[in-house]
N, C-alpha and C positions, 0 to 999 in steps of 0.2 A: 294454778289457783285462779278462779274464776274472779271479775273484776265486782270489787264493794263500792265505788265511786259512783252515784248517780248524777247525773246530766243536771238536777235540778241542783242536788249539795255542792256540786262547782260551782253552777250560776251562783248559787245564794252568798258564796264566799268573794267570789271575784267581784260582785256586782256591789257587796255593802261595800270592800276596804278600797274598789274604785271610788265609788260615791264618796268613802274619807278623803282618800286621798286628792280628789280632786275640790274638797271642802279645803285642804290643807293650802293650795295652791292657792285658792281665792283668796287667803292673807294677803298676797302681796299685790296679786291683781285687782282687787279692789282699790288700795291706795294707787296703782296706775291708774286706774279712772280718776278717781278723787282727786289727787294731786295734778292731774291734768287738766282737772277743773281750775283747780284752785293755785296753781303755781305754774302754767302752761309747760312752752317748751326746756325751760331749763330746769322745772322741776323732776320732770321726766327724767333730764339727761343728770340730775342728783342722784334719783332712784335707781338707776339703771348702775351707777358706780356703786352703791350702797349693797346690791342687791348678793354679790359673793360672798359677802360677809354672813349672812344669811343661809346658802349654800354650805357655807364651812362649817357652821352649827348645826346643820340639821344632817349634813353627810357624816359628821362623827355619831351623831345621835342614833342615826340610820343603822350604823354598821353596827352599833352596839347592842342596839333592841334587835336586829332584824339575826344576827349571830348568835345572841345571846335565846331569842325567840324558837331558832332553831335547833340549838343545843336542848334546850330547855323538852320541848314536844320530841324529839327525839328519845328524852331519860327517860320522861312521864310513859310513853308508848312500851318502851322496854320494863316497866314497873320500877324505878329508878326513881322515888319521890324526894327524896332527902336530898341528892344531885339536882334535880332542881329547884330548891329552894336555895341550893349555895351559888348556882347560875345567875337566879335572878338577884342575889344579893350581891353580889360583887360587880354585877352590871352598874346596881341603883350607883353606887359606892365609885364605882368610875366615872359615872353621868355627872354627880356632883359633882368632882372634883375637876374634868375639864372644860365643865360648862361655869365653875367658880372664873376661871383662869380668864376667860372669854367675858365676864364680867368685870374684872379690874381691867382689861383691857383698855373696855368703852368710861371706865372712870378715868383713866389716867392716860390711855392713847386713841380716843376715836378719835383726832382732825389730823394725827400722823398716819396714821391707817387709811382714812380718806383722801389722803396726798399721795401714799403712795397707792391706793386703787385708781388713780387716774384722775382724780377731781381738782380743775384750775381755778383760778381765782375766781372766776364768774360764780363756781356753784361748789364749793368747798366749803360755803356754810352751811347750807343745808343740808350738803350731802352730812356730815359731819353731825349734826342735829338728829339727823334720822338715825346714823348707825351709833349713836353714844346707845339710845333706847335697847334698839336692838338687842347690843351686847349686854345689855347690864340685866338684858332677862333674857340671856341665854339661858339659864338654867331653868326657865318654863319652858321653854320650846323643846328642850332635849328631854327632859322628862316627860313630858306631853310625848316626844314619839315612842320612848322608849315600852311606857305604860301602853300605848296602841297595840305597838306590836305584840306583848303579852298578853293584854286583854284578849286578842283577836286568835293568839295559840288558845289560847285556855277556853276557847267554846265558845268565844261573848262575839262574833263579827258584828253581830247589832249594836250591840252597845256602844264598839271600837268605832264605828261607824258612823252611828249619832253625838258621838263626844266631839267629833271633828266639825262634823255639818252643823251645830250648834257652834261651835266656835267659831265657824268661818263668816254664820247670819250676821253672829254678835258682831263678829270685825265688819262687817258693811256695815251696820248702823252705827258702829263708833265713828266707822268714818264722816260716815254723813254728817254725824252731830258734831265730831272737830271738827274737821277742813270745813266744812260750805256752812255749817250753822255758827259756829265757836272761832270760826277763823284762825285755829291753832298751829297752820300751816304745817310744815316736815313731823315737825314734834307731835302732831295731832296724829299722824298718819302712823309714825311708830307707835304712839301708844294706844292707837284701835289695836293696830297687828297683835303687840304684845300681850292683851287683855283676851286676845283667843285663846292661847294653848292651854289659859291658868281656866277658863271656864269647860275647855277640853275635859280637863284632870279631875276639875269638879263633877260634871258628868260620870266618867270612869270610874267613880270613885264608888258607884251601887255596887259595882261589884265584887269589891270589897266589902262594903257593907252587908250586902247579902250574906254573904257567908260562902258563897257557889264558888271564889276561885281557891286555884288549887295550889299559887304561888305564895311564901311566904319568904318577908324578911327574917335572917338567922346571925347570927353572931360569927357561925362560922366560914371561915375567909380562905377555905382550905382550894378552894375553884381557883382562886387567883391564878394558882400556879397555869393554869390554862386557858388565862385571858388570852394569849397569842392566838390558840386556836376559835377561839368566840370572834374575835376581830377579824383573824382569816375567812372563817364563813360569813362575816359580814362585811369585807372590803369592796366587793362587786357592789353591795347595796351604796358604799360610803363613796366608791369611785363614779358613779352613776352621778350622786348629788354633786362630789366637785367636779365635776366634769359640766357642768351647764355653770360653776362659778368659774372655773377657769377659762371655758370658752368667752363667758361673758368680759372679762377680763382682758381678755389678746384679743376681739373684736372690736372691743371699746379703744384700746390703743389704736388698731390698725385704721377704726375708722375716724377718730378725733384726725388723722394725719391726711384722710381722702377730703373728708367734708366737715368737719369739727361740731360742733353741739350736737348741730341737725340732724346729722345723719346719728349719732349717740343716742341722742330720743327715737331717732325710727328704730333702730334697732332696739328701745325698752319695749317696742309696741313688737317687736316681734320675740324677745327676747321673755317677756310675758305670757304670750301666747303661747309659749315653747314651754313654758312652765306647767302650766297647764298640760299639753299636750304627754308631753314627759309623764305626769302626775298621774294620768289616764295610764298608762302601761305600767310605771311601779305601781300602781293600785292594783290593775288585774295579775302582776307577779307576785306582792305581798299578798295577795287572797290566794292563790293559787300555794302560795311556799307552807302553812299547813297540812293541808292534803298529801303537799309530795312529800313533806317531811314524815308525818304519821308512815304514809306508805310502806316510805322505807325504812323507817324505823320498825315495822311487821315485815320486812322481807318480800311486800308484794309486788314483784317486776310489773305485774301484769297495774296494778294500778298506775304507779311508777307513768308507765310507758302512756297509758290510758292519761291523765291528767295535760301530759305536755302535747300532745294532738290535740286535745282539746283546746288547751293553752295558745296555742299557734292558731290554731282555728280562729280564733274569739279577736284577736291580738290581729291576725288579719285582715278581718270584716270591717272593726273597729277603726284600723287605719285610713283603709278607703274612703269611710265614709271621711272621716276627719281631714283627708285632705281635699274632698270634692266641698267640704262647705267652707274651707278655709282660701280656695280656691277661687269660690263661687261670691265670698264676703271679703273680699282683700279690701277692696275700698269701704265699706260700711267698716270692719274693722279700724282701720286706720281713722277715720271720719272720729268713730265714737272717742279715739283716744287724742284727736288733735284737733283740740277746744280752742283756738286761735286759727285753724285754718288755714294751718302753714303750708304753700305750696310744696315748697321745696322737701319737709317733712313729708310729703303724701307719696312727691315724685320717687323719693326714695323707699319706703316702704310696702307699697304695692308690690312692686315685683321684689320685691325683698320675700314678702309671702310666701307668694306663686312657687319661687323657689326653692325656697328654705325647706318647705316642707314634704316636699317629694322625698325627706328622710323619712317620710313616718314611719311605714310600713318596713321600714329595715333597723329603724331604733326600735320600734316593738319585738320585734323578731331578736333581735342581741338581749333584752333586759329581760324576757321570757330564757332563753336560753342561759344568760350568769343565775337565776332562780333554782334552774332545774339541776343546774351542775351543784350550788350552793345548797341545796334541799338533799342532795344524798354526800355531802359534806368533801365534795371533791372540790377544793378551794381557787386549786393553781388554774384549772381553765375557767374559770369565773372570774380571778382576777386578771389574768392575757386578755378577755375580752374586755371588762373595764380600762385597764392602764392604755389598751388601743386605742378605745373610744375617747377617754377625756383627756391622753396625753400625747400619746405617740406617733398620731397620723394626724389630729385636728387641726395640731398648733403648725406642724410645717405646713401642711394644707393651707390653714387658712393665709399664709404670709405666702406661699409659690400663687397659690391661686389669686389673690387678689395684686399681688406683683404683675401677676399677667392679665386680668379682666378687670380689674379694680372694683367695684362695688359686688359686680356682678360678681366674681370671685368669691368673694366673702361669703356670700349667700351660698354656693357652692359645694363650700369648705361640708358642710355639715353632711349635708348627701353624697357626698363623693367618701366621708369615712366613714357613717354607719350603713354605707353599700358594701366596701372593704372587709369593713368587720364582720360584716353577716357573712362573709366566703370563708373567712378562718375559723367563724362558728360552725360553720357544718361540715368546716372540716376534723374539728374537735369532737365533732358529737360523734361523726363517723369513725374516728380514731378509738376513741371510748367504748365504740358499742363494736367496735373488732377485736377490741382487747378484751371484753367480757364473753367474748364468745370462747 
């Protein structure tokens, strides 16, 4: 079967739900500017405790649109119309309910959740202040991804695209007008973020009202019985998001114990950037995971195979450049996010950078590869590779390594296991494609 995929239908898909996804990222990264305006260094090192919380909402959310997204364009391809409309129903129907859960949370435990994220007396208010907001509009943010990911199966990437970039503009200008005009402090800074996803939804919402899409809410719940499997194709997606909250988390420990606040806020300023950078590679894997789902849901090896060369391709150009300007901006980076000038703040996070980021090119490479395994619904090597990346190798990593270099270690941790993990990926890939022969 000769290849249906053109070079330009790839671009066009990778290149809108990068551009969301990295609109998505700019939620939190803006309030790191902002707040670093307007609350210096201990605001920073607030946000940066705050920020897993965040992560654990949006990696359930992740797993369930991005699973649910690919089950769904799998049925549709096969003429299977009424399966996915039970798909997407039983998704909405789960999003509710544990993005509810993550709501009473932040009513009745965000400053214990804060305490035990790592935040001490100095900044357990604020932090506490930001992440009450957060959780009590969990249930915007999960829904905002989950309608993304759908929207973006169902033919709309523009739409998917501009619902995000429009909500990430809106969150900069909340910010500006709480923090630096309104003086709203933490609380201002969560309730720009939270005013994105709902303006998201509102966007996405044409395409509904048009009439063009193709998913409907249904009464019947008969899918339930195989949520396990919608979850399994989406745990790489959901292990990816906790995987930058857990790290964030045994870093923030490891480093309150080397250099306490100071070095907590250098690592927000890299730990942001990282968000971002991240955000850039699920963006070209979620535009890419269409394509290869359709593919395979027509039985075409030939595209199949055709899309993840491509994939890799795009995912490695992308890297380079990304770590030659992160490389080349370590200090203007730092600069723009430490608005007091903190020596000590600067010494640390420069080479914290330089470092850190020599993952690029091998974190793109791993979240390309759990995509392409998760796109023809082979679950188990997409999650090995996840559970490697955010649990298995990071967390000893980061505590051997920085037991033995201290800062520098730390910084380490992260390229020394998604170096790791890229050697067991392509040993997975080559194992899979010997077994299909």
């Amino acid at each position: 079967m000769k290849e249906t995929i053109s070079i330009r239908e790839f671009a066009r898909y990778i290149g809108l739900s990068t551009l969301g996804a990295v609109g998505i990222s700019c939620y939190i990264l803006a309030d790191t500017f902002f707040i670093s305006v307007g609350m210096g260094t201990d605001g920073l090192a607030a946000l940066n405790i705050a920020i897993p919380i965040y992560n654990f909402i949006w990696g359930i959310a992740v797993m369930l649109g991005m699973g649910g997204a690919t089950r769904y364009t799998i049925a549709r391809s096969r003429g299977e119309y009424e399966q996915g409309d039970r798909i997407f129903s039983v998704v909405i129907a789960v999003t509710v309910a544990f993005s509810t859960v993550f709501a009473l949370v932040g009513i009745f435990g965000a400053e214990k959740v804060a305490a035990l994220l790592g935040a001490n007396e100095e900044i357990l208010a604020m932090t506490t202040e930001y992440m009450r907001v957060i959780l009590l509009f969990a249930p915007a943010f999960a829904l905002n991804q989950v309608f993304t990911c759908f929207v973006r199966n169902d033919g709309e990437p523009n739409l998917a695209m501009l619902g995000t970039l429009i909500g990430s503009l809106a969150n900069i200008l909340l910010d500006y007008i709480f923090i630096i005009i309104w003086d709203m402090g933490m609380f201002g800074a969560a309730a720009a973020t939270s005013c994105s996803p709902v303006i998201g939804m509102a966007i996405m919402w044409r395409h509904k009202a048009s009439g063009n899409n193709q998913f409907h809410l249904t009464k019947d719940m008969s899918d339930f019985r195989k949520l396990g499997h919608t979850c399994a194709l989406g745990i790489p997606s959901l292990a990816t998001e906790l995987s930058s909250g857990i790290v964030v988390i045994v870093f923030n420990m490891i480093l309150l114990n080397i250099a306490g606040n100071v070095a907590v806020a250098a690592y927000g300023v890299i730990a942001n950037i990282s968000l971002v950078v991240i955000s850039v590679f699920n963006g070209m894997s979620q535009g890419v995971q269409p394509l290869m789902s359709r593919a395979y849901g027509h039985g075409n090896k030939h595209d199949t195979a055709a899309l993840l060369k491509y994939s890799l391709a795009a995912c490695s150009a992308v890297a380079v450049i990304i770590y030659v300007l992160i490389f080349m901006g370590a200090d203007t980076i730092t600069a723009v996010f430490n608005s007091e000038n903190n020596q000590q703040m600067a010494v640390i996070a420069v080479p914290g950078l330089k470092i850190y980021f020599t993952a690029a090119i091998f974190a793109g490479f791993n979240i390309i590869m759990q995509i392409h395994f998760t796109s023809m619904e082979k679950a188990l090597p997409g999650q090995v590779i996840s559970l490697l990346r955010g649990l298995i190798i990071i967390i000893p990593a980061a505590f051997l390594l920085s037991d033995i270099l201290g800062l520098t270690g730390v910084w380490l941790a992260f390229p020394v296991t998604e170096a790791a993990v890229a050697v067991v990926g392509v040993f997975m890939f080559m194992y899979f494609k010997r077994r299909k022969k």
